[in-house]
VMD Tcl script that builds the backbone (N, CA, C; Angstrom):
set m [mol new atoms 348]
animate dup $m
set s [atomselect $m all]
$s set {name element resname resid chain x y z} {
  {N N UNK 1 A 86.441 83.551 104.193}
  {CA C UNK 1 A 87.609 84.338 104.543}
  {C C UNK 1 A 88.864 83.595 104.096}
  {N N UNK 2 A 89.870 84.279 103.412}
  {CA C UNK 2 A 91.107 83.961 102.512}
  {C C UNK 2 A 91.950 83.304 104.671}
  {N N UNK 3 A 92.551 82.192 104.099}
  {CA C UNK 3 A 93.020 81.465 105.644}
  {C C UNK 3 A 94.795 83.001 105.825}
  {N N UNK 4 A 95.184 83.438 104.519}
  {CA C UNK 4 A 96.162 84.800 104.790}
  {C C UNK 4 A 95.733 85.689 105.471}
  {N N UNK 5 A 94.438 85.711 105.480}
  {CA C UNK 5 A 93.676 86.773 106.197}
  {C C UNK 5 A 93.278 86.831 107.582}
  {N N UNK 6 A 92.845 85.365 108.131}
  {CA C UNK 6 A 92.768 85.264 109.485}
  {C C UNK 6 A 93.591 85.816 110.421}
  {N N UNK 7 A 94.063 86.027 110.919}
  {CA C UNK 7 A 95.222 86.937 111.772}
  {C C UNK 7 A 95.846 88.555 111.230}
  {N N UNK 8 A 94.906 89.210 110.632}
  {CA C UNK 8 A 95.305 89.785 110.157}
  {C C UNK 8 A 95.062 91.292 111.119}
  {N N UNK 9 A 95.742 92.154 111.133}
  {CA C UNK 9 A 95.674 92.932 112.372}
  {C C UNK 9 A 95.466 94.542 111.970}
  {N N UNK 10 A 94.192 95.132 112.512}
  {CA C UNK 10 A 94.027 96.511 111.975}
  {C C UNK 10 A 94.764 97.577 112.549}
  {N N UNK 11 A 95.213 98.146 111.617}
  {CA C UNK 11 A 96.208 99.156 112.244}
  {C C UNK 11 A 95.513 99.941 112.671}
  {N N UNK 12 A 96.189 100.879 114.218}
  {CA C UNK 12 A 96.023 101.916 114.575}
  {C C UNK 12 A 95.769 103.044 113.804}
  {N N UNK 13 A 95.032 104.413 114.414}
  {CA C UNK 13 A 95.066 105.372 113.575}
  {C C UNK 13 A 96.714 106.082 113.470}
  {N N UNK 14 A 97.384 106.320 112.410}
  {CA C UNK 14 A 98.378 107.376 112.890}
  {C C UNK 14 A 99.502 105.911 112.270}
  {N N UNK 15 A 99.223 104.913 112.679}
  {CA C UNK 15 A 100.329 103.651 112.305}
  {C C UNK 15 A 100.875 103.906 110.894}
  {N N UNK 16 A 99.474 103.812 110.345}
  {CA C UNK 16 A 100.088 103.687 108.725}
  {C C UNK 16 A 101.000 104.574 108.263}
  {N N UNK 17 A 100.979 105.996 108.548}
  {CA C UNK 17 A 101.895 106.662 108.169}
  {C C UNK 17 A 103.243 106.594 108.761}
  {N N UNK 18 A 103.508 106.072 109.672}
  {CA C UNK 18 A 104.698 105.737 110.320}
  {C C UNK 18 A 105.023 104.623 109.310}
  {N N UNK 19 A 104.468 103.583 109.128}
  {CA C UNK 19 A 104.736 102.732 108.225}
  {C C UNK 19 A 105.508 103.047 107.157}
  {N N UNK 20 A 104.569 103.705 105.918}
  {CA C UNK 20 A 104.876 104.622 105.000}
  {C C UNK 20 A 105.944 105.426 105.350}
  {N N UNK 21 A 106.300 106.397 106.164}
  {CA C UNK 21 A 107.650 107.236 106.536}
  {C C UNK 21 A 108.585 106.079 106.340}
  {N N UNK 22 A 108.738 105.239 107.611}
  {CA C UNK 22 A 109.436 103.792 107.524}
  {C C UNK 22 A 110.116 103.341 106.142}
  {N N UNK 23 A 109.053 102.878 105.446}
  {CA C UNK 23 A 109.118 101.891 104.566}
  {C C UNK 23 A 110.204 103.171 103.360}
  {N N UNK 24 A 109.636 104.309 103.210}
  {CA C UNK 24 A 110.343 105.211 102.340}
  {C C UNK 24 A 111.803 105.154 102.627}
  {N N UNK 25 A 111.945 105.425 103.842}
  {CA C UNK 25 A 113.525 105.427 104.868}
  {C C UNK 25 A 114.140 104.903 103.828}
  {N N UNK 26 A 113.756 104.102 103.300}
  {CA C UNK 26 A 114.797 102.324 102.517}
  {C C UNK 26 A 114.817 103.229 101.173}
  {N N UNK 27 A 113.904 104.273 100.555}
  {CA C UNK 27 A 114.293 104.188 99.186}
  {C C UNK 27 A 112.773 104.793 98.702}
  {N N UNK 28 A 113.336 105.466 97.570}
  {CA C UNK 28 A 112.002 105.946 96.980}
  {C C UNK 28 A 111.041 104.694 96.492}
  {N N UNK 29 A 109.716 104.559 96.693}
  {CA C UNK 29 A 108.840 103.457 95.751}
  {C C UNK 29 A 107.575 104.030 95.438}
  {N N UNK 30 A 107.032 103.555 94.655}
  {CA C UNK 30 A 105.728 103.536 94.120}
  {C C UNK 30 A 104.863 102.754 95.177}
  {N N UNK 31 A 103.314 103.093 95.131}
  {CA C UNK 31 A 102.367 102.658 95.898}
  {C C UNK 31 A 102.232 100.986 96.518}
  {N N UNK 32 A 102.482 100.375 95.043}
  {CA C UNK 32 A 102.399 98.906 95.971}
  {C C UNK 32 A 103.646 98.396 96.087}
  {N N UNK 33 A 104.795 99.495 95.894}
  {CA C UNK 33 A 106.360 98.763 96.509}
  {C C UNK 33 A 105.655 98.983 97.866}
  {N N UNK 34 A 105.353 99.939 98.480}
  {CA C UNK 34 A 105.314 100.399 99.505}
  {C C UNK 34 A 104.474 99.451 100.224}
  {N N UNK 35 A 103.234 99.248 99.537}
  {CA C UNK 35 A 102.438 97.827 100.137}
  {C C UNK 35 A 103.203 96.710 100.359}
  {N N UNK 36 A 104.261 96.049 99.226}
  {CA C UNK 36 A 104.858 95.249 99.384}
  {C C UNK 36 A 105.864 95.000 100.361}
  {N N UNK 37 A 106.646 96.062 100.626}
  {CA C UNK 37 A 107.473 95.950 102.191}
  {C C UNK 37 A 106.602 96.313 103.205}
  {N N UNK 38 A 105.909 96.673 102.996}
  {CA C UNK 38 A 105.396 96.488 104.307}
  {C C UNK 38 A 104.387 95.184 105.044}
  {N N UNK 39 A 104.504 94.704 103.893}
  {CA C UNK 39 A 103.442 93.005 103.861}
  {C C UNK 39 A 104.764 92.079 104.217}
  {N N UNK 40 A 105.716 92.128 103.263}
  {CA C UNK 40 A 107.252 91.572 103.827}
  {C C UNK 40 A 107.802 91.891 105.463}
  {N N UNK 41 A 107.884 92.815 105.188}
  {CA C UNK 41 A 108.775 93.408 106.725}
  {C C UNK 41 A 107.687 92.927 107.649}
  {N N UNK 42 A 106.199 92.440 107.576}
  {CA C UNK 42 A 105.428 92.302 108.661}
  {C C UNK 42 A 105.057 90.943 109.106}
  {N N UNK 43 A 106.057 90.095 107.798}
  {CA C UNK 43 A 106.167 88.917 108.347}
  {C C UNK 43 A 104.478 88.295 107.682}
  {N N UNK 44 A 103.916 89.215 106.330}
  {CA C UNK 44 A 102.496 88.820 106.100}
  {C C UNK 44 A 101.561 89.324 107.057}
  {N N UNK 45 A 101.673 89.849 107.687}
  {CA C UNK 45 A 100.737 89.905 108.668}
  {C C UNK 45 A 99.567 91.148 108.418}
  {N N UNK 46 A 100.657 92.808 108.171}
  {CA C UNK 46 A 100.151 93.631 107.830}
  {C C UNK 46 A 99.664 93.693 106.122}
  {N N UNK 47 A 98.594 94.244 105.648}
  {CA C UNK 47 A 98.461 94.865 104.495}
  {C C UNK 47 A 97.262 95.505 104.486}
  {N N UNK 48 A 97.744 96.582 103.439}
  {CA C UNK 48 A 97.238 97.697 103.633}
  {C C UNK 48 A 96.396 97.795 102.277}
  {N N UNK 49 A 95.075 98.074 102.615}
  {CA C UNK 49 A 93.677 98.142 101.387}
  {C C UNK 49 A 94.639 99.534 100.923}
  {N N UNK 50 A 94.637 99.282 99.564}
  {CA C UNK 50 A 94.280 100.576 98.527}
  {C C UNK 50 A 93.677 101.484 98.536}
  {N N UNK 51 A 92.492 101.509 99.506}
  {CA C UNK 51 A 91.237 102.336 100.133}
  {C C UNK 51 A 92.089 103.085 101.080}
  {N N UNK 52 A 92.977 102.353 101.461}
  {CA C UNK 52 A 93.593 103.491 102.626}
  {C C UNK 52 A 95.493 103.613 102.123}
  {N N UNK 53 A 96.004 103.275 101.565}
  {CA C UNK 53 A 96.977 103.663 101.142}
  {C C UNK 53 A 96.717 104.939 100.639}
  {N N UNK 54 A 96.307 105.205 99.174}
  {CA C UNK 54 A 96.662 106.033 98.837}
  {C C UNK 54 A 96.075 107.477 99.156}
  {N N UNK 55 A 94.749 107.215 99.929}
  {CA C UNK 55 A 94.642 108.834 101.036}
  {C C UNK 55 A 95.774 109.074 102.059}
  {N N UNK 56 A 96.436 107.876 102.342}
  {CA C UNK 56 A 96.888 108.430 103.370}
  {C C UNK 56 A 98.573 108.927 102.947}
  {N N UNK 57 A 98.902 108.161 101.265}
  {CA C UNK 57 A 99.851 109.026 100.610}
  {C C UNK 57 A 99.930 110.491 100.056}
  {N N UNK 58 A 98.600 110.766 99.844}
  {CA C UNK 58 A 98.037 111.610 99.450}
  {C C UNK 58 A 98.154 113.083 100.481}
  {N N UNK 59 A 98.012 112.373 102.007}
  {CA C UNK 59 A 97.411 113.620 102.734}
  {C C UNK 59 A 99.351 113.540 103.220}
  {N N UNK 60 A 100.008 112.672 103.096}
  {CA C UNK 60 A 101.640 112.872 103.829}
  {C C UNK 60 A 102.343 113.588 103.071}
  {N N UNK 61 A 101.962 113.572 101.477}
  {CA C UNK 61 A 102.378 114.887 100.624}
  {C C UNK 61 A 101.579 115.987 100.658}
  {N N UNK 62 A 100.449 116.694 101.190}
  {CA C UNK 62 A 99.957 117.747 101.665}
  {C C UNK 62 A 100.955 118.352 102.733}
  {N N UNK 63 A 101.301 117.438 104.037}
  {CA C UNK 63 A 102.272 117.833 104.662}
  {C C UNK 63 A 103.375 117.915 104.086}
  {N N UNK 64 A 103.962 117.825 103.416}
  {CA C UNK 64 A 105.324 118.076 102.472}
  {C C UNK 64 A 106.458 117.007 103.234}
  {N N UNK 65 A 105.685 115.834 103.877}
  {CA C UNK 65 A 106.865 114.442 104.791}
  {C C UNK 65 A 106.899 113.865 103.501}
  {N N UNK 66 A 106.379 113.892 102.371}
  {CA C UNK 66 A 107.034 113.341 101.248}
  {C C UNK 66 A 106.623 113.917 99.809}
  {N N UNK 67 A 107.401 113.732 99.019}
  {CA C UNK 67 A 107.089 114.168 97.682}
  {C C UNK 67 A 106.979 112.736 96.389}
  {N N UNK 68 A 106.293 113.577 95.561}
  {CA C UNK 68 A 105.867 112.437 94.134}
  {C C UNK 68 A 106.705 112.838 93.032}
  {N N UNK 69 A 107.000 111.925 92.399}
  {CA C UNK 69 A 107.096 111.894 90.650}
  {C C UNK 69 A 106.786 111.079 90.240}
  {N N UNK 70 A 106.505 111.170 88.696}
  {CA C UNK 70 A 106.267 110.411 87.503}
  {C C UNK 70 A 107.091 109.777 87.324}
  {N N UNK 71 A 107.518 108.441 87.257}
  {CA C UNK 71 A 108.955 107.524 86.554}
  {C C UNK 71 A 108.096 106.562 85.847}
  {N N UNK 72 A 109.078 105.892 85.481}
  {CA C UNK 72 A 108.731 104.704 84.277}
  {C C UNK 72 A 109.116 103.073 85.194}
  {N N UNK 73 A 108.588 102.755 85.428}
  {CA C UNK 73 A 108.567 101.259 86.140}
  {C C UNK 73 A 109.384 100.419 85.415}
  {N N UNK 74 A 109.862 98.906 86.279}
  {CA C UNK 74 A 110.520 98.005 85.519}
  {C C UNK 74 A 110.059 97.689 84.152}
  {N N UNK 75 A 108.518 97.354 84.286}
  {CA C UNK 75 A 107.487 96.832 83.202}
  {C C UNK 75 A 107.500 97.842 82.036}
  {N N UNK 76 A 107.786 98.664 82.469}
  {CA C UNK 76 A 107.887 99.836 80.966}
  {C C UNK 76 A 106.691 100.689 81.427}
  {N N UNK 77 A 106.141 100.978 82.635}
  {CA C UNK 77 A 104.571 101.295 83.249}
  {C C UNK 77 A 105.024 102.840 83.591}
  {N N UNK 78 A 103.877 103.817 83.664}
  {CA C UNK 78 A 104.345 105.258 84.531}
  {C C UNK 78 A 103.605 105.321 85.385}
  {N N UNK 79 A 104.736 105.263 86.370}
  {CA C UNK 79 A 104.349 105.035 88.109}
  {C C UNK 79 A 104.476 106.399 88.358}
  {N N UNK 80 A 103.757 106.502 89.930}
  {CA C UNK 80 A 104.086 107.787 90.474}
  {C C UNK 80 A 105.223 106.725 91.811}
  {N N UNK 81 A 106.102 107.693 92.037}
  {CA C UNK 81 A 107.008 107.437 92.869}
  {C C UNK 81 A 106.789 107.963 94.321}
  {N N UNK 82 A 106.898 107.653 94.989}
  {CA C UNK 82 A 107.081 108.574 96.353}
  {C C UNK 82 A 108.522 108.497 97.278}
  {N N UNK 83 A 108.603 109.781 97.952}
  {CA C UNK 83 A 110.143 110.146 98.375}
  {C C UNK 83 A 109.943 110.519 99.584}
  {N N UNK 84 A 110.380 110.285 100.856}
  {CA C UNK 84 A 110.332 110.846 102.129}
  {C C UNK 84 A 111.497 112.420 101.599}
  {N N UNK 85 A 111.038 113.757 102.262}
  {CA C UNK 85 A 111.615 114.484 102.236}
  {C C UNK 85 A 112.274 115.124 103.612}
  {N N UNK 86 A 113.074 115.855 103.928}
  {CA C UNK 86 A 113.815 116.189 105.287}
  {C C UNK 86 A 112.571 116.191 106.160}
  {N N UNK 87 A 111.833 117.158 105.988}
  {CA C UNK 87 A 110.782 117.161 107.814}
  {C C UNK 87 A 109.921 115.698 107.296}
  {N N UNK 88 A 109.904 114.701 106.553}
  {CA C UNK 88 A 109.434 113.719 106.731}
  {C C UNK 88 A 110.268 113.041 107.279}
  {N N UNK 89 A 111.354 112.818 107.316}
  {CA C UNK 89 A 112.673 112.271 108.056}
  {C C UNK 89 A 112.511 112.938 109.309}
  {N N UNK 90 A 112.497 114.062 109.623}
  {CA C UNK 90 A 111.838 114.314 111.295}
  {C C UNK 90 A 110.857 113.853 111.508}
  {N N UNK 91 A 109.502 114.006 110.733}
  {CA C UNK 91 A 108.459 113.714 111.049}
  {C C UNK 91 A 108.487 111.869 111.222}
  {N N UNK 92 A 109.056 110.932 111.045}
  {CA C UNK 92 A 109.588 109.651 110.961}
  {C C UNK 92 A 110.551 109.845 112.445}
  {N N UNK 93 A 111.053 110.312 112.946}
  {CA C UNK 93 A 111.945 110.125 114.400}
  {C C UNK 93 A 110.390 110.326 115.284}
  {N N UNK 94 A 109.936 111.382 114.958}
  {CA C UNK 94 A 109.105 111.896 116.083}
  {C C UNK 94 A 107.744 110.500 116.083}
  {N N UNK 95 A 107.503 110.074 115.123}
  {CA C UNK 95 A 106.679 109.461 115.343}
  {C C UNK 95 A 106.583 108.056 115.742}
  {N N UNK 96 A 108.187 107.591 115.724}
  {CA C UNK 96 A 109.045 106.545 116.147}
  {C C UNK 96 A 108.873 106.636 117.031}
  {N N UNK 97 A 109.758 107.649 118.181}
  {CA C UNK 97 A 109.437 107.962 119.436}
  {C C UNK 97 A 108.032 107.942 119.970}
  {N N UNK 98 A 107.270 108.333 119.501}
  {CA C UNK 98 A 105.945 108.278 120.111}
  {C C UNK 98 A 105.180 106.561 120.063}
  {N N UNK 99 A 105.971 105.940 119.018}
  {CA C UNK 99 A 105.673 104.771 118.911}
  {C C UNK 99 A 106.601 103.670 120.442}
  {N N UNK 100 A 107.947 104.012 120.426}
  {CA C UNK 100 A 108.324 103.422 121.277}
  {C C UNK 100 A 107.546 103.657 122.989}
  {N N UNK 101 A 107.187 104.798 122.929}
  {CA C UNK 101 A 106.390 105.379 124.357}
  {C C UNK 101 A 104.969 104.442 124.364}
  {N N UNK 102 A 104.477 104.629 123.046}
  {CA C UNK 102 A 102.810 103.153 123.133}
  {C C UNK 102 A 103.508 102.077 123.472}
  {N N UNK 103 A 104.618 102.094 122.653}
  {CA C UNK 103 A 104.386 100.239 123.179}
  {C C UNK 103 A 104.926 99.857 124.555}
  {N N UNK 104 A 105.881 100.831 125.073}
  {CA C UNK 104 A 106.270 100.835 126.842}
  {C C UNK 104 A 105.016 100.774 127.370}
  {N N UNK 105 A 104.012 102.139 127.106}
  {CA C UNK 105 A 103.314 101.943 127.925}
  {C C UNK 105 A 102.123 100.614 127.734}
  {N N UNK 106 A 101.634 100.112 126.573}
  {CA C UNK 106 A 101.007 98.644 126.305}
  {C C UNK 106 A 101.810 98.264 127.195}
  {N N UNK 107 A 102.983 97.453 127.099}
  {CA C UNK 107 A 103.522 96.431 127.753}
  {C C UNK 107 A 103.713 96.321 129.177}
  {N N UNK 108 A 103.678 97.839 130.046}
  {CA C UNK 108 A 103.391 98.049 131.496}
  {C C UNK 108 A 102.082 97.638 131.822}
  {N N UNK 109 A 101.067 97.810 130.873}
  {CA C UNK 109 A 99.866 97.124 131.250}
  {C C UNK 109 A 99.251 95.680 130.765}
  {N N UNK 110 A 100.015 95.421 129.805}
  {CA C UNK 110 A 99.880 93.991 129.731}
  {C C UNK 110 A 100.525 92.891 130.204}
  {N N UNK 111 A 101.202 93.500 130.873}
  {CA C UNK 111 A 102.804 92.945 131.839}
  {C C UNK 111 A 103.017 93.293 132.533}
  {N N UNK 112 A 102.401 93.800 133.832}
  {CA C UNK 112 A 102.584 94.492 134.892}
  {C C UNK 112 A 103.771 93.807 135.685}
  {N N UNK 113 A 104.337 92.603 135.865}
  {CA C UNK 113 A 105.414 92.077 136.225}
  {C C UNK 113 A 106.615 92.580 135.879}
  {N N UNK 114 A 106.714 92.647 134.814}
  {CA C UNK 114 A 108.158 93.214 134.166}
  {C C UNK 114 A 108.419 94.430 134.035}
  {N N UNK 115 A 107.294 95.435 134.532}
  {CA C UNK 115 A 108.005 96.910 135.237}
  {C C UNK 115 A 108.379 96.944 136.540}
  {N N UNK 116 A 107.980 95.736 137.276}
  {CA C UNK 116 A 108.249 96.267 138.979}
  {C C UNK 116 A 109.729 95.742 138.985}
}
mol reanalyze $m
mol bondsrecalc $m
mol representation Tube
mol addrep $m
């Protein structure tokens, strides 16, 4: 086992796409920008297999929370791009919120002190 890998933490179901919404917030990117802030912003901690990135880019443009294009990369490469679109920008509050409500409620039970 790679010693980057030891601590490495499986996301919830439903996480990743919050992620992905997230990470778009900042700016249109291609698949492994998107891996890449989110390996950054997680402090290394998170990353996300290819096995599950791109179904789960795949099924967030079925819902129309984001859209694709074709561009041309720094390298001179043709990337597909991805774009959070308006109800992905709702769909990104709502799932925020539902995120702040898990982790209240985790922390009432892993901390039962610091709600009373």
């Amino acid at each position: 086992m790679k010693r980057g890998y030891q601590n490495r933490i499986e996301l919830l179901q439903g996480t990743l796409d919050l992620l992905i919404l997230q990470t778009l917030q900042w700016g249109p990117r291609h698949g492994y920008g998107i891996n890449q802030a989110i390996r950054a912003g997680s402090g290394e901690v998170l990353q996300v297999d290819t096995g599950s990135l791109y179904p789960a880019l795949h099924r967030l443009e079925r819902r129309k929370w984001i859209r694709s294009e074709w561009t041309v990369s720094e390298n001179n490469q043709r990337v597909k791009t991805y774009q959070l679109t308006p109800a992905g920008k709702k769909q990104l509050l709502a799932e925020r919120s539902n995120w702040e409500r898990l982790t209240a409620a985790m922390s009432g039970i892993l901390d039962p002190s610091e709600g009373a």
